[in-house]
PDB file of N, CA, C and O in Angstrom:
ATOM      1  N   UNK A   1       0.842  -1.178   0.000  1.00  0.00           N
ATOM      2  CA  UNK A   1       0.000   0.000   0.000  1.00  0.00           C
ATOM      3  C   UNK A   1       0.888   1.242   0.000  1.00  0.00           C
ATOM      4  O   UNK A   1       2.050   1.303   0.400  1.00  0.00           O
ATOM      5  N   UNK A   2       0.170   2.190  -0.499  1.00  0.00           N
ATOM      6  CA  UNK A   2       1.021   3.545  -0.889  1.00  0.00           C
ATOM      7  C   UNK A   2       0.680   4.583  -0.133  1.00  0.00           C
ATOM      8  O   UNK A   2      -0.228   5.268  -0.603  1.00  0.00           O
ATOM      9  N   UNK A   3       1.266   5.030   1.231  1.00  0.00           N
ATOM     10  CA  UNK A   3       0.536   5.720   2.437  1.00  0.00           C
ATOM     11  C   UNK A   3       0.615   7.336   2.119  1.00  0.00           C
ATOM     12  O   UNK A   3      -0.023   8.097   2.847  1.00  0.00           O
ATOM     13  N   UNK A   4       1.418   7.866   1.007  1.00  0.00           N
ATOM     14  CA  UNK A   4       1.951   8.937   1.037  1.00  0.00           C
ATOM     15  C   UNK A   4       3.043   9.308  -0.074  1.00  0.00           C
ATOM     16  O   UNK A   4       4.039   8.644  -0.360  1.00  0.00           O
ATOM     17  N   UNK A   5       2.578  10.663  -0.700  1.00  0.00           N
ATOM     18  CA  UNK A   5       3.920  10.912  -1.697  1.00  0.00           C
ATOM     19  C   UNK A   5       4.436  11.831  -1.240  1.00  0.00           C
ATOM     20  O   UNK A   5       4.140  12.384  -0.180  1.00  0.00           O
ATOM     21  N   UNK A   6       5.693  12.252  -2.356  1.00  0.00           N
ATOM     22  CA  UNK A   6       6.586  13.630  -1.839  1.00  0.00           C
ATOM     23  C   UNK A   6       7.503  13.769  -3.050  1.00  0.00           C
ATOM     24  O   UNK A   6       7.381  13.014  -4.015  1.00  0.00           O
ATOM     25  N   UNK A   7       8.570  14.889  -2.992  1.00  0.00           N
ATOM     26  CA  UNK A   7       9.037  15.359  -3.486  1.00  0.00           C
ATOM     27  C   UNK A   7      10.711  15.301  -2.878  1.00  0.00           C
ATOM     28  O   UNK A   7      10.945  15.633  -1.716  1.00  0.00           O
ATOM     29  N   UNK A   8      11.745  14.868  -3.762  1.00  0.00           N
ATOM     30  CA  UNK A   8      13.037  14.576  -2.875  1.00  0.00           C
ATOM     31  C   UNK A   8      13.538  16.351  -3.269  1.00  0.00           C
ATOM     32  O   UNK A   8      13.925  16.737  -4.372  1.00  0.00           O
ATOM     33  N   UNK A   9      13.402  17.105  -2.156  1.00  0.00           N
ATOM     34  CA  UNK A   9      14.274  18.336  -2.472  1.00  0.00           C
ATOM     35  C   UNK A   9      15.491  18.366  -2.544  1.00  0.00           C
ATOM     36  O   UNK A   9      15.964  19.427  -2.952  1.00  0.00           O
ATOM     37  N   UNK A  10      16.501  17.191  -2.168  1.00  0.00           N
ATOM     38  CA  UNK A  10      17.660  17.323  -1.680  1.00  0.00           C
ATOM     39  C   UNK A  10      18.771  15.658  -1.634  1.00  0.00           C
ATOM     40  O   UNK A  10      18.799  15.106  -0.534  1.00  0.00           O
ATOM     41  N   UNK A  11      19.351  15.181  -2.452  1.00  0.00           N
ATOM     42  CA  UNK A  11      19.932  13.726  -1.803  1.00  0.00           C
ATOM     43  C   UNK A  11      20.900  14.142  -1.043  1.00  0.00           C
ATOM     44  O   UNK A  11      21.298  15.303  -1.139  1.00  0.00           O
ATOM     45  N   UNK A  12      21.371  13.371  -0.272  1.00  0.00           N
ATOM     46  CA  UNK A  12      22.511  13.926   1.403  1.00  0.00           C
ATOM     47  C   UNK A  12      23.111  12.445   1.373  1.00  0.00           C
ATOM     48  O   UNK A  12      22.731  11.344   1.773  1.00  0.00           O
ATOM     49  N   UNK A  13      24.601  13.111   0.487  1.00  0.00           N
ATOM     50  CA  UNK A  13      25.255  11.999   0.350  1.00  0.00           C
ATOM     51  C   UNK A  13      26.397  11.932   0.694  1.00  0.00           C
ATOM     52  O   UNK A  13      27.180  12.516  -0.055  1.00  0.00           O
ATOM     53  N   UNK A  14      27.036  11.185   1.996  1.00  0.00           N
ATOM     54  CA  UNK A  14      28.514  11.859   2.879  1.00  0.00           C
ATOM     55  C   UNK A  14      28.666  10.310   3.629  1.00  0.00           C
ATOM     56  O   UNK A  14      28.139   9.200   3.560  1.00  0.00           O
ATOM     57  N   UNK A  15      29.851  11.079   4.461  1.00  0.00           N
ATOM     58  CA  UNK A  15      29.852  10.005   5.412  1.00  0.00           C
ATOM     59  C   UNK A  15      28.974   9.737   6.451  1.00  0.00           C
ATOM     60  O   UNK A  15      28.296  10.659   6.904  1.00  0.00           O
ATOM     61  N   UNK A  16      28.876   8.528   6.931  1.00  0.00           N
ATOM     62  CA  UNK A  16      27.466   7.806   7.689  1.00  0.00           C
ATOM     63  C   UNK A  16      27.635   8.757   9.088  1.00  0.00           C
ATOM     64  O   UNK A  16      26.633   8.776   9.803  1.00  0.00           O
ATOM     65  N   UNK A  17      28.745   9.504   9.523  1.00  0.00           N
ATOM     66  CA  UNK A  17      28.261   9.980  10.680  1.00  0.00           C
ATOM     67  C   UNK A  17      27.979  11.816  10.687  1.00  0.00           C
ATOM     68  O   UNK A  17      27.544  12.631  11.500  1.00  0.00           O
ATOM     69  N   UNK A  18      28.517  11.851   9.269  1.00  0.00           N
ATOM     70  CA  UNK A  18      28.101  13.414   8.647  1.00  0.00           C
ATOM     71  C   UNK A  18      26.564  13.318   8.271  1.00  0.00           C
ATOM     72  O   UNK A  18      25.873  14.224   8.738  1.00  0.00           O
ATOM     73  N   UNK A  19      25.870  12.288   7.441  1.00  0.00           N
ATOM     74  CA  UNK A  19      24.362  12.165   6.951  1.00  0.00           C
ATOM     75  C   UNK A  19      23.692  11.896   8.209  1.00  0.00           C
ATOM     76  O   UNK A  19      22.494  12.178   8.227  1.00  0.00           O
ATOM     77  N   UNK A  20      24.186  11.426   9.234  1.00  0.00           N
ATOM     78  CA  UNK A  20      23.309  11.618  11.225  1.00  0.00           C
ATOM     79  C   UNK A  20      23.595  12.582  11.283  1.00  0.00           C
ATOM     80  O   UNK A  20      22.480  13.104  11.250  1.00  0.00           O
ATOM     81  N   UNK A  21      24.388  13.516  11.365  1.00  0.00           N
ATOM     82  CA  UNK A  21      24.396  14.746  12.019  1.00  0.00           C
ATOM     83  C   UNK A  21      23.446  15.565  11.288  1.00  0.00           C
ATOM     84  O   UNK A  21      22.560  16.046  11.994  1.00  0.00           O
ATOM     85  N   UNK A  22      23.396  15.938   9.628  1.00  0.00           N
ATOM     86  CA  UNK A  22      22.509  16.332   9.246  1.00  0.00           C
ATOM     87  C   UNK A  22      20.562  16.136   9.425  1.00  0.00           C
ATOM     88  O   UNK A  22      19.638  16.944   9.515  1.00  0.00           O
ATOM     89  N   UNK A  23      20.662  14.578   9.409  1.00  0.00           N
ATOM     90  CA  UNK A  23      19.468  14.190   9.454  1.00  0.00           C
ATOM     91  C   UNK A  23      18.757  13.574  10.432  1.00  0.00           C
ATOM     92  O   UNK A  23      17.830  12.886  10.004  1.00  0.00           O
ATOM     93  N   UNK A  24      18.931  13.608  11.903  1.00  0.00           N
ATOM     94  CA  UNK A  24      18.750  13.089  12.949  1.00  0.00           C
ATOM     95  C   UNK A  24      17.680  13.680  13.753  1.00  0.00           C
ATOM     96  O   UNK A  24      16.964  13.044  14.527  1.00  0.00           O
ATOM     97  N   UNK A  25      17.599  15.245  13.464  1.00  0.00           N
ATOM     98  CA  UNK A  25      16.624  15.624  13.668  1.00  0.00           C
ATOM     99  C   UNK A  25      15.090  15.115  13.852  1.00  0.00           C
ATOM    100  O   UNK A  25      14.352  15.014  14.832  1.00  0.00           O
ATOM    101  N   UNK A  26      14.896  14.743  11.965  1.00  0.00           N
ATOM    102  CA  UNK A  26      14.319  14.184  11.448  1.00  0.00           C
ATOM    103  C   UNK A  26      13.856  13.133  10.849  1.00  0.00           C
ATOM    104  O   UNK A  26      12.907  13.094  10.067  1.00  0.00           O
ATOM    105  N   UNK A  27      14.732  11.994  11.321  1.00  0.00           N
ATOM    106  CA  UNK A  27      15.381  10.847  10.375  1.00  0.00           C
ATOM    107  C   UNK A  27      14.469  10.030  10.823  1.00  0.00           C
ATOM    108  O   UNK A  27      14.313   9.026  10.129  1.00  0.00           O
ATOM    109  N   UNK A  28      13.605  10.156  12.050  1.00  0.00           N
ATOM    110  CA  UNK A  28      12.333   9.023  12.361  1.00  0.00           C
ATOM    111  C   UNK A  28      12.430   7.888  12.656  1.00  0.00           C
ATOM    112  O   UNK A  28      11.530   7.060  12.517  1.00  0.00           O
ATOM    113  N   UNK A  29      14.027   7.577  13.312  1.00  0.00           N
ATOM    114  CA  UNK A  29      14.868   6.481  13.446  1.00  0.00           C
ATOM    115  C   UNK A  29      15.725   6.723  14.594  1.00  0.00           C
ATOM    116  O   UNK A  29      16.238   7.781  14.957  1.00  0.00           O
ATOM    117  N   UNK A  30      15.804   5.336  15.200  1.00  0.00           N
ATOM    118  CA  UNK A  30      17.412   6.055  16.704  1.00  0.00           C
ATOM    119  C   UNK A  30      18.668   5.768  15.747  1.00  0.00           C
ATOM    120  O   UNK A  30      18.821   5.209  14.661  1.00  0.00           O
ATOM    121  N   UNK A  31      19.492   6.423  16.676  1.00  0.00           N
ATOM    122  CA  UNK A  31      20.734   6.523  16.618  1.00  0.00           C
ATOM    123  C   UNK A  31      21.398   4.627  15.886  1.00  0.00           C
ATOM    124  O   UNK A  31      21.923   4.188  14.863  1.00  0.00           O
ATOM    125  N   UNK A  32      20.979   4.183  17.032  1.00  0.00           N
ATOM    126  CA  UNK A  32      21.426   2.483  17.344  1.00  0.00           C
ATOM    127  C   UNK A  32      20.960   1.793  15.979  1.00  0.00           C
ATOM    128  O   UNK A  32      21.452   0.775  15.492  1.00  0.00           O
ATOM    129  N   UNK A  33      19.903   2.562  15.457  1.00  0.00           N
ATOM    130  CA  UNK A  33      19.384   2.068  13.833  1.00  0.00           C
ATOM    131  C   UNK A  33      20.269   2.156  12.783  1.00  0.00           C
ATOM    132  O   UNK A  33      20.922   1.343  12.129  1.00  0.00           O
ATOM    133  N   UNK A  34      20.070   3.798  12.790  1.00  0.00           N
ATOM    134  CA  UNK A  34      20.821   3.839  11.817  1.00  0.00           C
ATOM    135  C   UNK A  34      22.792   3.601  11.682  1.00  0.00           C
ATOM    136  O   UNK A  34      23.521   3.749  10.701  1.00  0.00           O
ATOM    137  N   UNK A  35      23.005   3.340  12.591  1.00  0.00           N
ATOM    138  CA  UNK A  35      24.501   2.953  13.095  1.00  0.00           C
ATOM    139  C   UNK A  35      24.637   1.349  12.332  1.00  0.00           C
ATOM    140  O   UNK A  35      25.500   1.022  11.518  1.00  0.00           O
ATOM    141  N   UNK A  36      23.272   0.303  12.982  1.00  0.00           N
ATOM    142  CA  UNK A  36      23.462  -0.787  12.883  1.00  0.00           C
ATOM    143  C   UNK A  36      22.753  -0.844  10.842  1.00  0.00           C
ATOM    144  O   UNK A  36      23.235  -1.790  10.219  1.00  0.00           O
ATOM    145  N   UNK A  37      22.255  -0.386  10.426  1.00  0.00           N
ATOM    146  CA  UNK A  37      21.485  -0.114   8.929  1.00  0.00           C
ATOM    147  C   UNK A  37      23.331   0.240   8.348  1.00  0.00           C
ATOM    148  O   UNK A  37      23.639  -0.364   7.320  1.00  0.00           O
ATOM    149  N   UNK A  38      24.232   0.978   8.858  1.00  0.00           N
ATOM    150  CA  UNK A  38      25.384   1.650   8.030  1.00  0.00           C
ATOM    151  C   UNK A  38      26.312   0.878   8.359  1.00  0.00           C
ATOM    152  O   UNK A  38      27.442   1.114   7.933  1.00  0.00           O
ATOM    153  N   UNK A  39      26.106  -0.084   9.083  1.00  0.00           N
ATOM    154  CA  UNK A  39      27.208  -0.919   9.741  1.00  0.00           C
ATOM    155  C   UNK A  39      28.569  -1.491   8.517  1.00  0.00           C
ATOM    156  O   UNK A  39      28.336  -2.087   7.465  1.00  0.00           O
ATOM    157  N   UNK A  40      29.872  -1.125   9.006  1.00  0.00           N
ATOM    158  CA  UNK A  40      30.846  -1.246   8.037  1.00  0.00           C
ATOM    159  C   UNK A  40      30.625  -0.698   6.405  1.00  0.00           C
ATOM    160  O   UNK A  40      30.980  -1.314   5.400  1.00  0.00           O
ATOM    161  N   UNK A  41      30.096   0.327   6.440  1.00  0.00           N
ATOM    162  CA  UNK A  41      29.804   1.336   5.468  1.00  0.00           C
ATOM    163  C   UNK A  41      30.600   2.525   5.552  1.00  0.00           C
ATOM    164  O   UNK A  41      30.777   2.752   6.749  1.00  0.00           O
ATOM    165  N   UNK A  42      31.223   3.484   4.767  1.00  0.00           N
ATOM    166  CA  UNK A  42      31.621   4.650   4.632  1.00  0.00           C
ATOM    167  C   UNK A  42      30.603   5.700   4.423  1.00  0.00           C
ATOM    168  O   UNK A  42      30.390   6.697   5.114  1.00  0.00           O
ATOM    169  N   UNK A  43      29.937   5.249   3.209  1.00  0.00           N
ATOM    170  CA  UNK A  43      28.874   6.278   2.667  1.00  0.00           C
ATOM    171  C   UNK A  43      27.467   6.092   3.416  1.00  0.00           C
ATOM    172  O   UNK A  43      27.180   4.934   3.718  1.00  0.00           O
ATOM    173  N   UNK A  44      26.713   6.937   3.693  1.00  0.00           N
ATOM    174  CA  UNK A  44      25.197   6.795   3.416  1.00  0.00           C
ATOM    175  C   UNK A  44      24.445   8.025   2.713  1.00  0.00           C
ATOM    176  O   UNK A  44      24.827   9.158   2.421  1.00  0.00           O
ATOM    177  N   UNK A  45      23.536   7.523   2.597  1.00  0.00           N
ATOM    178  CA  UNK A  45      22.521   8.318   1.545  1.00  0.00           C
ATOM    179  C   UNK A  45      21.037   8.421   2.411  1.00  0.00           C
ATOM    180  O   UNK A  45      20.489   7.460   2.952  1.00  0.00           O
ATOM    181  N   UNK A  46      20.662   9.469   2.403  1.00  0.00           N
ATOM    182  CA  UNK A  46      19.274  10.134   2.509  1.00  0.00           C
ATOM    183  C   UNK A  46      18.542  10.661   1.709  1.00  0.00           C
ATOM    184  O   UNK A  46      19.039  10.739   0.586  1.00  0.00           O
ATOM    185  N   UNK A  47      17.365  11.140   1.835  1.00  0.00           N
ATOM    186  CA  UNK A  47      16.567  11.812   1.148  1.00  0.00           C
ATOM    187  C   UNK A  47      16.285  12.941   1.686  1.00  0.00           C
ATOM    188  O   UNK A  47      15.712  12.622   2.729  1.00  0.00           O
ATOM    189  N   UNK A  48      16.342  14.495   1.612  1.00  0.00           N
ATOM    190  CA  UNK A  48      15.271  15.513   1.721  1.00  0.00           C
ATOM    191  C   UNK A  48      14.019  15.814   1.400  1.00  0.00           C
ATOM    192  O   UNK A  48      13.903  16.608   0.467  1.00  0.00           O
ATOM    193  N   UNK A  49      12.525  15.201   2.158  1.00  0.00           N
ATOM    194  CA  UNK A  49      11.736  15.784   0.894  1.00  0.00           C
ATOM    195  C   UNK A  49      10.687  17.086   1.137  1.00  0.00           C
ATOM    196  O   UNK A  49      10.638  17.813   2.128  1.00  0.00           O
ATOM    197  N   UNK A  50      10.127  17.126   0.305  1.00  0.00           N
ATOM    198  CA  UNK A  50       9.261  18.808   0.609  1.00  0.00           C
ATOM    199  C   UNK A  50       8.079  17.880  -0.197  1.00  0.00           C
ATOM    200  O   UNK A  50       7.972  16.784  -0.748  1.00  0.00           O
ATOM    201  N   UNK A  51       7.190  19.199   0.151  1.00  0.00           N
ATOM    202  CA  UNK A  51       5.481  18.381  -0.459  1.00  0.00           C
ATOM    203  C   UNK A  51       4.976  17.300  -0.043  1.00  0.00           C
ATOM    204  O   UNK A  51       4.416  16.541  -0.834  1.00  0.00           O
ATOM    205  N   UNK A  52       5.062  17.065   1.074  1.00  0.00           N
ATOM    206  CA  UNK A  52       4.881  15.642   1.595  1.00  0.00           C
ATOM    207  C   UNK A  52       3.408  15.456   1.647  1.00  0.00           C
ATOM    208  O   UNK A  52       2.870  15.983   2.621  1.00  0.00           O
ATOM    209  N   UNK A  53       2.534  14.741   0.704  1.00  0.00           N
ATOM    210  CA  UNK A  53       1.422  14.821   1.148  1.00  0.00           C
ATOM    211  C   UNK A  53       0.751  13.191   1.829  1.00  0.00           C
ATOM    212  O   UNK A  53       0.301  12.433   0.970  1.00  0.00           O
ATOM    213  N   UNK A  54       0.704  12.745   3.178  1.00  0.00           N
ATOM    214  CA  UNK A  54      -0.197  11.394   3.634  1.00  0.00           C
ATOM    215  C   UNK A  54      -1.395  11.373   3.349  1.00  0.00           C
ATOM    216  O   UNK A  54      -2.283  12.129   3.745  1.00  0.00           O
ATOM    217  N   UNK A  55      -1.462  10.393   2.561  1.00  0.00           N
ATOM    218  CA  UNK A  55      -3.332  10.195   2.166  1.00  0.00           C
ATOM    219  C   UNK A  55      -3.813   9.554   3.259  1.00  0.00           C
ATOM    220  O   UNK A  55      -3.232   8.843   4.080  1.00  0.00           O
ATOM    221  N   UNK A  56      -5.141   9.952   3.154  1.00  0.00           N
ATOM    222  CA  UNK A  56      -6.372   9.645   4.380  1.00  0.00           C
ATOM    223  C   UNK A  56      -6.601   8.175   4.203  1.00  0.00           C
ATOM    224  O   UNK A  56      -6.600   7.404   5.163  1.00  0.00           O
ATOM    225  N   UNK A  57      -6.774   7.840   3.108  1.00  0.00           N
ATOM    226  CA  UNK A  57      -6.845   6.230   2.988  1.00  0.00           C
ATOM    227  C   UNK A  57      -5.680   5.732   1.797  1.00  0.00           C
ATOM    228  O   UNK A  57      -5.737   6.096   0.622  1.00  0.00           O
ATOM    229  N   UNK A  58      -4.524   4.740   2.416  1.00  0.00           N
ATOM    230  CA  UNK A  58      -3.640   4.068   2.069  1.00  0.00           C
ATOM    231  C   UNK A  58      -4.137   3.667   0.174  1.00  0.00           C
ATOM    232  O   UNK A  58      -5.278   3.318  -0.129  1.00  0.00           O
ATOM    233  N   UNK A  59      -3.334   3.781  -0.543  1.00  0.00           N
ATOM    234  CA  UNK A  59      -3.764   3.762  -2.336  1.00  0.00           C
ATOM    235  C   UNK A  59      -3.065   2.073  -1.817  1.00  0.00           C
ATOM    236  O   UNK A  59      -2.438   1.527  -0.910  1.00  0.00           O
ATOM    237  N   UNK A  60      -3.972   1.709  -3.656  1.00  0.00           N
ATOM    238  CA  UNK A  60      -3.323  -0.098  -3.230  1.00  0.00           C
ATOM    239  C   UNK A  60      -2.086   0.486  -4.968  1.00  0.00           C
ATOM    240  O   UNK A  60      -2.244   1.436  -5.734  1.00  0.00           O
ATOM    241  N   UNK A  61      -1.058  -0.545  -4.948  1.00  0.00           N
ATOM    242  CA  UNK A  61      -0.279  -0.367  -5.931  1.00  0.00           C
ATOM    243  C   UNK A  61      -0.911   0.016  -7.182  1.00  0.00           C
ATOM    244  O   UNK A  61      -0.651   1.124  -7.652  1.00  0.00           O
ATOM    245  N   UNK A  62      -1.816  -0.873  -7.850  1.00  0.00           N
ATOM    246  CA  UNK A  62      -2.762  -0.587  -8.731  1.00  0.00           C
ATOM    247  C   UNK A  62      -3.478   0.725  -8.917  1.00  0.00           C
ATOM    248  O   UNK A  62      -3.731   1.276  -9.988  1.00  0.00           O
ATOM    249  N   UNK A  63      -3.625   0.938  -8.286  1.00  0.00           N
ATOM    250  CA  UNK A  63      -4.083   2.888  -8.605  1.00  0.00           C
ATOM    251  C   UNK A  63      -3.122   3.539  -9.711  1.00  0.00           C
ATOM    252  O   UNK A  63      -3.397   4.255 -10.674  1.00  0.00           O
ATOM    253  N   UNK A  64      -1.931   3.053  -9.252  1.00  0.00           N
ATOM    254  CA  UNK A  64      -0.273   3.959  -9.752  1.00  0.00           C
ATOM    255  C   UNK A  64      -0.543   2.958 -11.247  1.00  0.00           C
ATOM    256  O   UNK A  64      -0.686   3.639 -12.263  1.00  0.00           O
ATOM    257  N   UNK A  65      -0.597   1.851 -11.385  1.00  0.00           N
ATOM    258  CA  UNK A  65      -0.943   1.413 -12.845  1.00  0.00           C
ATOM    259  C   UNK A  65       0.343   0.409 -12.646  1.00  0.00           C
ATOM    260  O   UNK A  65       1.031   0.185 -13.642  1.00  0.00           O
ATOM    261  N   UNK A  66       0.737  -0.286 -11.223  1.00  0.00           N
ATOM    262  CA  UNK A  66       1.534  -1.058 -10.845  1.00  0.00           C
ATOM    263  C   UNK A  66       1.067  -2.018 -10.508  1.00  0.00           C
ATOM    264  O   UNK A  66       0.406  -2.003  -9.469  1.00  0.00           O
ATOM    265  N   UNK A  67       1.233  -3.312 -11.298  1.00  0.00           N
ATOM    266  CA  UNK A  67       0.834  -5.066 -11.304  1.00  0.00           C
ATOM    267  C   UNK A  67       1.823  -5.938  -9.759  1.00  0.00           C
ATOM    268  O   UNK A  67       1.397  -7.051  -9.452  1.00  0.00           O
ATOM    269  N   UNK A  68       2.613  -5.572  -9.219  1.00  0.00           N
ATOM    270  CA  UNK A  68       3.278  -6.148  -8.608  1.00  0.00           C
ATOM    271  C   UNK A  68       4.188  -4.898  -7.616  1.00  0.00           C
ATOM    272  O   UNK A  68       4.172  -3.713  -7.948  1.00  0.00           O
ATOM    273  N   UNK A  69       4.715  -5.244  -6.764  1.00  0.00           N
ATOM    274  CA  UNK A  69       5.911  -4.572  -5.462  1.00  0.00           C
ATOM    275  C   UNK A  69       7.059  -4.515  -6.221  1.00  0.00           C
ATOM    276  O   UNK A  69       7.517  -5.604  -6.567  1.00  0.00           O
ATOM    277  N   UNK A  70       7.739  -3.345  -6.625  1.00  0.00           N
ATOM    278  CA  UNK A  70       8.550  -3.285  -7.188  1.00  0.00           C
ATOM    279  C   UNK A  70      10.156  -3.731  -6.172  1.00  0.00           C
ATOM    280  O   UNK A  70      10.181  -3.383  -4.992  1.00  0.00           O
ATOM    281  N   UNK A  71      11.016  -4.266  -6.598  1.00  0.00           N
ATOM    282  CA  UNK A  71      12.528  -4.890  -5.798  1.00  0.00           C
ATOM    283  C   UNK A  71      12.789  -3.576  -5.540  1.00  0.00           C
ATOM    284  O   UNK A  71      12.582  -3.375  -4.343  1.00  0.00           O
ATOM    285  N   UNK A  72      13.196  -2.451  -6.181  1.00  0.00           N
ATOM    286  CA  UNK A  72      14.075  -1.127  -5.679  1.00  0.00           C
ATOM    287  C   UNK A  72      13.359  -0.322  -6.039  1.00  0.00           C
ATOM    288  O   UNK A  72      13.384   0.584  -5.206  1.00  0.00           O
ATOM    289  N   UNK A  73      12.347   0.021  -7.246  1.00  0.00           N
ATOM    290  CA  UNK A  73      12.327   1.187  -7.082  1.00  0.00           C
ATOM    291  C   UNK A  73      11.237   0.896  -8.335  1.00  0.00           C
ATOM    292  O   UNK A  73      11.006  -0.181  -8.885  1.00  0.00           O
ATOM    293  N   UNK A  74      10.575   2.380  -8.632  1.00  0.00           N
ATOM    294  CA  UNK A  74       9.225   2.303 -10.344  1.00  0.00           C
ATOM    295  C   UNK A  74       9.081   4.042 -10.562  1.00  0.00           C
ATOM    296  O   UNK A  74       8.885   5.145 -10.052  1.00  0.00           O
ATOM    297  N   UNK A  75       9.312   3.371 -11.573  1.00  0.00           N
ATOM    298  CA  UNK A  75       8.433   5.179 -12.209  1.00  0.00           C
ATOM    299  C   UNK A  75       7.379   5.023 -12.288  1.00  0.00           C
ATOM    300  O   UNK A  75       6.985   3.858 -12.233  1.00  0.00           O
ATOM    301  N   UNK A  76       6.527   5.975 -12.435  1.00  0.00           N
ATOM    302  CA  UNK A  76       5.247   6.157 -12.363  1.00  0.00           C
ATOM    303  C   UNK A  76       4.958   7.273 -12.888  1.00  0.00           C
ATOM    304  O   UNK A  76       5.756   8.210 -12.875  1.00  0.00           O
ATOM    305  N   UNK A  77       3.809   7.342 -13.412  1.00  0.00           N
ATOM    306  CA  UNK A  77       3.932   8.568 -14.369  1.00  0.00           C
ATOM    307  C   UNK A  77       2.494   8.996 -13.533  1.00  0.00           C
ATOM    308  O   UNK A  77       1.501   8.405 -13.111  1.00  0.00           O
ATOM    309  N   UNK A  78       3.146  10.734 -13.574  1.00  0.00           N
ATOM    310  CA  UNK A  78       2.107  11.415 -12.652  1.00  0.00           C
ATOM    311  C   UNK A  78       1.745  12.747 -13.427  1.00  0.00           C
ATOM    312  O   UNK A  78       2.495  13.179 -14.302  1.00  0.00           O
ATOM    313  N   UNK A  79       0.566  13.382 -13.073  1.00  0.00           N
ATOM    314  CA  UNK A  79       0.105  14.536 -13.458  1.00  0.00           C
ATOM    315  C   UNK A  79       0.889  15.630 -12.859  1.00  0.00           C
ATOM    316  O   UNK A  79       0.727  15.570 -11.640  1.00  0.00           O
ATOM    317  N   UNK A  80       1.870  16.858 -13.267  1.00  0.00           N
ATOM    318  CA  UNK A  80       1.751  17.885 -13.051  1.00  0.00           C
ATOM    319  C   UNK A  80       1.359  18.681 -13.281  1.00  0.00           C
ATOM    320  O   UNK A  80       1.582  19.693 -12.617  1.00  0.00           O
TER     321      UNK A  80
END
C-alpha cells in the first residue's frame, strides 16, 4: 500500500556519521538504527523531501498502474 507521496528536495550523500548529524533531527529512526542499517559502510545516503502529502486512505499499488511490489524502485507517471 502507498501511504503517502513527496518530493526529494535534496539527496545527502557523505559520510554515515556526517548524513546523522545532518538528518537526525528528522530521520524518524534512533541513533542504534541507523549505526546498525550503516554498519561497516563509509557512505550513506538520505533523502530531503518537501510536499509531503499522507493520504487519508492508504492507495493499493494498482491505482499507480503497478501489477506487482517493485525490488528497488518504479516510475510512475504522474500529473503535473
Amino acid at each position: 500500500m502507498v501511504v503517502a507521496e513527496a518530493e526529494i528536495e535534496e539527496i545527502i550523500e557523505d559520510e554515515v556519521n556526517e548524513v546523522w548529524k545532518q538528518t537526525k533531527a528528522l530521520a524518524g529512526i534512533t541513533h542504534s538504527f541507523f549505526q546498525s542499517y550503516y554498519e561497516g559502510r563509509k557512505k550513506a545516503v538520505a533523502y530531503r523531501l518537501k510536499n509531503v502529502e499522507a493520504y487519508a486512505q492508504p492507495k493499493h499499488l494498482s491505482d499507480f498502474g503497478i501489477s506487482h511490489a517493485p525490488q528497488s524502485f518504479v516510475y510512475v507517471n504522474v500529473a503535473i
